[in-house]
C-alpha positions as CSV (number, residue, x, y, z in Angstrom):
1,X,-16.0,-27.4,18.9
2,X,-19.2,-26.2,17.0
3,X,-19.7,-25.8,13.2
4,X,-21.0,-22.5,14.5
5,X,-17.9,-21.8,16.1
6,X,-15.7,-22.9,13.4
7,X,-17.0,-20.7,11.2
8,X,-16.3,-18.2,13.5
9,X,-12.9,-18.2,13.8
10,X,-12.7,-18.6,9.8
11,X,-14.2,-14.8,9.0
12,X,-12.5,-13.6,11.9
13,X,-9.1,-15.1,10.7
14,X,-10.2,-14.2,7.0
15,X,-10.6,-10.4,7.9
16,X,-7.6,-10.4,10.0
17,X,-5.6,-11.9,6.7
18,X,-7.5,-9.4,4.6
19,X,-6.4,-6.5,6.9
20,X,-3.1,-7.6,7.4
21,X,-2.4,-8.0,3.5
22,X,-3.6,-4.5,2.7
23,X,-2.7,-2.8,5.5
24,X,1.8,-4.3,5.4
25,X,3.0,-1.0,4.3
26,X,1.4,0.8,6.4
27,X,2.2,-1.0,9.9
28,X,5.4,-1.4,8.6
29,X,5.1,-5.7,7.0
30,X,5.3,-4.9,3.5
31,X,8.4,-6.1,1.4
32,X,8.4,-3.4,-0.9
33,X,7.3,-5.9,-3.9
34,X,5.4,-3.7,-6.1
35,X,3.2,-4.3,-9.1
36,X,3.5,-1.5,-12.2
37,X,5.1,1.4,-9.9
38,X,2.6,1.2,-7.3
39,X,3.1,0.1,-3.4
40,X,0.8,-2.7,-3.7
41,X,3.0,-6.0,-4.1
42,X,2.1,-9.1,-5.2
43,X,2.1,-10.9,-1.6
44,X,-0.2,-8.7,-0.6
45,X,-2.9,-9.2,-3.2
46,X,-2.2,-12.8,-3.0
47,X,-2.6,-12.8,0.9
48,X,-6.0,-10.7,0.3
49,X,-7.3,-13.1,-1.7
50,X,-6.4,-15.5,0.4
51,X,-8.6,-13.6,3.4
52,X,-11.1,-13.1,1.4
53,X,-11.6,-17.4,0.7
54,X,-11.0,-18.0,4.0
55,X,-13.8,-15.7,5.4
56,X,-16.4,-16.8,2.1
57,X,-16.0,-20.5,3.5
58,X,-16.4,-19.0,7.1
59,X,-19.6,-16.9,6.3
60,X,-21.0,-20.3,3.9
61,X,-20.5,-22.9,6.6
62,X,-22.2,-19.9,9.3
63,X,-25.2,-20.1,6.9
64,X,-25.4,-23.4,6.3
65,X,-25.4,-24.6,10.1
66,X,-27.6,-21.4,10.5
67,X,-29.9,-23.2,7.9
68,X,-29.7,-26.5,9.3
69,X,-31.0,-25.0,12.6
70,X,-34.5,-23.8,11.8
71,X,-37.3,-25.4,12.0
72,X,-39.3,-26.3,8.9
């Protein structure tokens, strides 16, 4: 498998986290953790931040291989 590839899957997989994580409560996921009152609990900030790392290492290894690929 590619670098290319790899990368890839990572942002898809990071958005899918990310939209998963915000998204629990309303497809139905969420625990009902909740943070000052509000509906958005702690496992979902955690699992978007988690999305979001996961698609930034994606979207850097894309541009580096991207980089690597050019001719000078």
């Amino acid at each position: 498998m590619s670098l290319r590839t790899i990368a890839i899957i990572l942002i898809l997989a990071g958005l899918v986290i990310g939209a998963v994580s915000v998204l629990a409560d309303v497809i139905g996921i969420g625990s009902g953790d909740s943070i000052n009152g509000d509906d958005f609990g702690t496992r979902q900030i955690i699992g978007l931040i988690v999305g979001v790392v996961v698609l930034a290492v994606g979207v850097v290894i894309y541009l580096r291989e991207r980089r690597s690929e050019v001719p000078t």
